[in-house]
C-alpha positions in Angstrom: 0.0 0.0 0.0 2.8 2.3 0.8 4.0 1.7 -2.9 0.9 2.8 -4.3 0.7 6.2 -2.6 4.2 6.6 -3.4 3.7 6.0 -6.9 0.4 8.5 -7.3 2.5 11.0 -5.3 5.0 10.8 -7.8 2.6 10.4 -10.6 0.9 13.5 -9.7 4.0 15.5 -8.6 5.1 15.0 -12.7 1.9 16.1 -13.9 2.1 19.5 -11.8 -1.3 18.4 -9.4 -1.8 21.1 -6.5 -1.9 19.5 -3.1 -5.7 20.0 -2.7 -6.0 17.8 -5.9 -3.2 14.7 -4.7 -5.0 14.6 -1.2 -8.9 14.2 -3.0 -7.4 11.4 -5.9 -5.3 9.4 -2.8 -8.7 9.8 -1.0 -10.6 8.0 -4.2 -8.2 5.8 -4.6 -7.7 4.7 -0.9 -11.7 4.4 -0.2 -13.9 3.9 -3.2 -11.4 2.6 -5.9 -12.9 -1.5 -6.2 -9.7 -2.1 -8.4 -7.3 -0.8 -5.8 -9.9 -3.1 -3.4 -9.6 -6.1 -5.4 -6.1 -5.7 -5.9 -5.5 -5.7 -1.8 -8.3 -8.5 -1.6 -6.2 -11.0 -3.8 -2.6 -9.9 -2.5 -2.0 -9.3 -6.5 1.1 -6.8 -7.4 -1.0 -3.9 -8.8 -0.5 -1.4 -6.4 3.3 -2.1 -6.4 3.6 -1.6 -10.2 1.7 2.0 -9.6 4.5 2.8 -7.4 7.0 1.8 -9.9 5.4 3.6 -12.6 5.9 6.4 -10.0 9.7 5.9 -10.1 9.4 6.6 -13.5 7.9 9.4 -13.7 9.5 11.1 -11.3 13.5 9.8 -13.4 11.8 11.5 -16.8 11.7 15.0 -14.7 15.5 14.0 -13.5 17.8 15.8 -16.1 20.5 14.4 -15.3 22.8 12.8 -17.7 22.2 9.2 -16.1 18.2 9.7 -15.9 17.9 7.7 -19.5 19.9 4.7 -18.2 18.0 4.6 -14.6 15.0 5.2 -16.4 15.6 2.2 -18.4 16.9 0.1 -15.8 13.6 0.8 -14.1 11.2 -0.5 -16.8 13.1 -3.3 -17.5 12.7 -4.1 -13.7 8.7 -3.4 -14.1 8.8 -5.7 -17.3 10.4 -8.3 -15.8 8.5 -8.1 -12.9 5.2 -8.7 -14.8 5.0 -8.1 -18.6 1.5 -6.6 -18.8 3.6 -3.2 -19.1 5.4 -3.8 -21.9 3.6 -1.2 -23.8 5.3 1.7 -21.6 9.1 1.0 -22.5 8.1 0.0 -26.1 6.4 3.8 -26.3 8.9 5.4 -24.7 11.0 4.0 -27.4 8.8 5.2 -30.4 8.3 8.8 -28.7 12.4 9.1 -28.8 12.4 7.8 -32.5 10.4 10.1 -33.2 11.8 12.9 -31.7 15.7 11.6 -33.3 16.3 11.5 -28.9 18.8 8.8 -30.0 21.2 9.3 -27.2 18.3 8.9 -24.7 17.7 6.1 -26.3 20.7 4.6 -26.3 21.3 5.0 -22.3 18.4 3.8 -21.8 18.4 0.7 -23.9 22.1 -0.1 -22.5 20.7 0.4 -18.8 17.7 -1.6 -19.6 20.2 -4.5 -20.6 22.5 -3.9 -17.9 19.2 -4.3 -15.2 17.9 -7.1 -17.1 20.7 -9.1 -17.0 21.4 -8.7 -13.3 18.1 -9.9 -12.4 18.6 -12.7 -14.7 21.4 -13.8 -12.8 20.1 -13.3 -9.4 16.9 -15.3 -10.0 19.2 -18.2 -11.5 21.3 -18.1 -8.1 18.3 -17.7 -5.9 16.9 -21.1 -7.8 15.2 -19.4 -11.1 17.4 -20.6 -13.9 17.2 -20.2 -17.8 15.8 -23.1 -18.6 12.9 -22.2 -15.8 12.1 -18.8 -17.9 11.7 -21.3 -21.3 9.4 -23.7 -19.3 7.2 -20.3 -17.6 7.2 -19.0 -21.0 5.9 -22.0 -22.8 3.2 -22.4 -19.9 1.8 -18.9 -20.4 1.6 -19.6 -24.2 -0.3 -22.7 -23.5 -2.7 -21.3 -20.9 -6.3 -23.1 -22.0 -9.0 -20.5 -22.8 -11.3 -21.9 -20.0 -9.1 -21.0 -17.5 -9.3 -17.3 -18.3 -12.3 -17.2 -19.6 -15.2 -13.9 -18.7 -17.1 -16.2 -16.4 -14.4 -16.4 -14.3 -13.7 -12.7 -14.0 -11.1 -12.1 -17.3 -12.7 -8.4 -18.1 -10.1 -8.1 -21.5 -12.1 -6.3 -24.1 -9.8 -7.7 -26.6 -10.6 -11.0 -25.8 -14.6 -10.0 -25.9 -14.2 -8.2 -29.3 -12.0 -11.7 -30.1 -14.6 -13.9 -29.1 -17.1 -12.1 -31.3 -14.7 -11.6 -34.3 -13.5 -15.5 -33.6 -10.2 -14.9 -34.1 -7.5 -14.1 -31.1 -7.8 -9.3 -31.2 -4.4 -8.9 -28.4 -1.9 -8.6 -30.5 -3.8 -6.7 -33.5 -5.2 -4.3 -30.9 -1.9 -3.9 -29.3 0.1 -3.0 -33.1 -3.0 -0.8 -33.6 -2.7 1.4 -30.7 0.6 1.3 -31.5 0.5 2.7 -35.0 -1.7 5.2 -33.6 0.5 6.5 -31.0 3.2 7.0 -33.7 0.2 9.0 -35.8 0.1 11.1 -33.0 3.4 11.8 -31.8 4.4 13.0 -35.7 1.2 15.0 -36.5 2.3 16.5 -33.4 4.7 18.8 -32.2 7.0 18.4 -29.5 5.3 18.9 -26.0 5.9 19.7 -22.3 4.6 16.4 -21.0 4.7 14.1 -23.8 7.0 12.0 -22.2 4.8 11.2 -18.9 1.4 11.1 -21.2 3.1 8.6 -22.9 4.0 6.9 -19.5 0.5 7.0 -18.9 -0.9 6.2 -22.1 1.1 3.7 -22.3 -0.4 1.7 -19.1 -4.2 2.3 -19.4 -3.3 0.8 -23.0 -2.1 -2.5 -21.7 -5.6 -3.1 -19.9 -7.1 -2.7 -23.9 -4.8 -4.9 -25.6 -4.1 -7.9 -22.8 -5.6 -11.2 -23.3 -6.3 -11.2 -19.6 -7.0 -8.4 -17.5 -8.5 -9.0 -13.6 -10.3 -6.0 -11.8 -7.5 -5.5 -10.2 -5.3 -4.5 -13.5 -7.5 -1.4 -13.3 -5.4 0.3 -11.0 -3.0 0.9 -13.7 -6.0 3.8 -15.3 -5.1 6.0 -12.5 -1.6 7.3 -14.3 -4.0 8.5 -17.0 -6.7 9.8 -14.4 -4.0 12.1 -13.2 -3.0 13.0 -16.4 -6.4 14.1 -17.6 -6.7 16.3 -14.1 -3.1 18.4 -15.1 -4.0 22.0 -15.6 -2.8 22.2 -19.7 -5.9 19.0 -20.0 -8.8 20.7 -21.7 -12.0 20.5 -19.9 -12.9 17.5 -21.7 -10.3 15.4 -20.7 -11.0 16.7 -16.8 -14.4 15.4 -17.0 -13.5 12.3 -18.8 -11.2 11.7 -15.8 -13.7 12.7 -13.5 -16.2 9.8 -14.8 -13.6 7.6 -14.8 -12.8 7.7 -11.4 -17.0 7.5 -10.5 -17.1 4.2 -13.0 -14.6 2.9 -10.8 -16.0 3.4 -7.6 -18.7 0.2 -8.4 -19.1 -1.3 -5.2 -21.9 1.5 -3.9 -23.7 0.3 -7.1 -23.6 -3.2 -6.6 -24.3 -2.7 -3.0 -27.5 -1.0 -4.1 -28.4 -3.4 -6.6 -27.9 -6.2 -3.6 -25.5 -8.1 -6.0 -22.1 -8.0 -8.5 -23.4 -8.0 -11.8 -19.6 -9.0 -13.9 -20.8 -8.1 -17.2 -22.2 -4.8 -16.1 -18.5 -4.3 -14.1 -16.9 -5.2 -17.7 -18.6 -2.1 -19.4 -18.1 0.3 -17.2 -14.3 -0.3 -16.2 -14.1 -1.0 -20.0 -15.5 2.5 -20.9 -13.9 3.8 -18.0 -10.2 2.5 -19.8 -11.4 3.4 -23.5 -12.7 7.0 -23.0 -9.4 7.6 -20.6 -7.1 6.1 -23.4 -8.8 8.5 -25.8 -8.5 11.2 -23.6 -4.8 11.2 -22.8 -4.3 10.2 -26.6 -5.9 14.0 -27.3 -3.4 15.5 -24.9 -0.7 13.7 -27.1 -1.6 14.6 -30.8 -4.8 17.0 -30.2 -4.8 20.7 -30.8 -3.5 23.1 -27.7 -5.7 23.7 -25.0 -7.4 27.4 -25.1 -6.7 29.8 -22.3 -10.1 28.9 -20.8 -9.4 27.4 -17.1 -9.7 23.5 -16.4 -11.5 22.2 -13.9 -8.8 21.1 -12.0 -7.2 24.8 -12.0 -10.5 26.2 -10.6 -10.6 23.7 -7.8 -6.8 24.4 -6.8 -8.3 28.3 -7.2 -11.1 27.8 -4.6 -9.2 25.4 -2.6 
């Protein structure tokens, strides 16, 4: 739990979020967030891999010479950790491309290797050797569809559009987004926080383009949450976030309804995730905000 403060602390110090703000989204998150719930409920690693996101946020506002190789070392810690992130290096990656950032690039592919191989080693001394990756590897692959199937609480809407389309969506979704981002970042001029909406982008992303995605991956929206509540958002974006954060909070629903409906959970953490994605996406490659004040910047006003 301490992680996950830490890491929306960060999250929201990078994104410029007055103090009235950080105190009401740690207040969401910590009472009516059922992801954040579920998450503690099943002893899962969500709320850890918020706080490493935090790390990161906070080494892309570290100018420092070393900040690309840390910053690499970090995600390749949070991919190896658990590879639902994958997205957030690998757009990290395309923003610098596009930008020609090549020496960023390079530290922070060399520190990426550098980290990945350590923790290769230490898990094969600790009893986690090569051959051990192959044979995880090859079980993941060969996971059986029943055994993450909706029923038993597998809310990925690319497996949903999948299983209507009848063919397997994850990794067309995931090169689609993809391709869009890189749309996005060209049409695009440099910007201010490109780097951290990317960060952000990048994680609400993974819960779209996963074959499997628990309640509890949910938790990984609120980068883009906070990213939608920074003062340069438009309005739009401010409310999107806004409805985001009272799609997550489903329990008072269910506790009215006297029961958890799962496929009514599915659509709204769904559109919660699609019209945040979309949100953070038109802070990327939309037009400029106009001088007209957010809601966020009148709350820290009145605050």
């Amino acid at each position: 739990m301490a992680a996950f403060v830490a890491g929306l602390l960060l999250v929201a110090r990078a994104f410029g979020l007055g103090p009235l703000l950080r105190l009401l989204v740690l207040l969401f998150a910590l009472e009516w967030n059922e992801p954040a719930f579920a998450d503690a409920g099943v002893g899962n690693v969500g709320r850890l891999q918020v706080g490493l996101l935090g790390v990161c946020f906070a080494l892309l506002g570290w100018r420092a010479r070393a900040g690309p190789a840390l910053l690499g070392a970090v995600l390749a810690a949070v991919v190896l950790f658990k590879p639902t992130l994958a997205l957030v290096p690998l757009w990290l990656v395309l923003l610098w491309l596009v930008r020609g950032r090549f020496r960023d690039l390079a530290l922070a592919v060399a520190g990426g290797a550098v980290a990945a191989a350590l923790a290769i080693a230490f898990a094969a001394r600790v009893g986690f050797p090569w051959g051990m990756w192959e044979r995880w590897l090859a079980a993941a692959a060969a996971m059986p569809e029943a055994a993450i199937s909706f029923e038993l609480g597998n809310l990925s809407l690319a497996r949903a559009v999948g299983a209507a389309l009848g063919m397997d969506m994850a990794l067309p979704v995931g090169v689609a987004l993809s391709a869009l981002v890189v749309i996005l970042l060209v049409r695009s001029g440099p910007g201010p926080d490109e780097e951290h909406l990317v960060l952000a982008l990048g994680a609400v992303a993974s819960l779209l383009a996963a074959r499997l995605v628990w309640i509890h991956y949910y938790v990984l929206a609120l980068p883009a949450v906070l990213a939608c509540l920074r003062a340069a958002a438009r309005p739009a974006a401010s409310w999107v976030s806004l409805a985001a954060l009272a799609l997550f909070a489903v329990r008072p629903l269910f506790t009215v309804m006297g029961r958890v409906d799962l496929t009514l959970e599915a659509v709204l953490l769904g559109a919660a995730a699609v019209a945040l994605f979309a949100a953070t996406s038109w802070g990327i490659g939309g037009p400029r905000p106009s001088s007209r004040a957010s809601i966020p910047s009148k709350l820290e006003a009145t605050g």
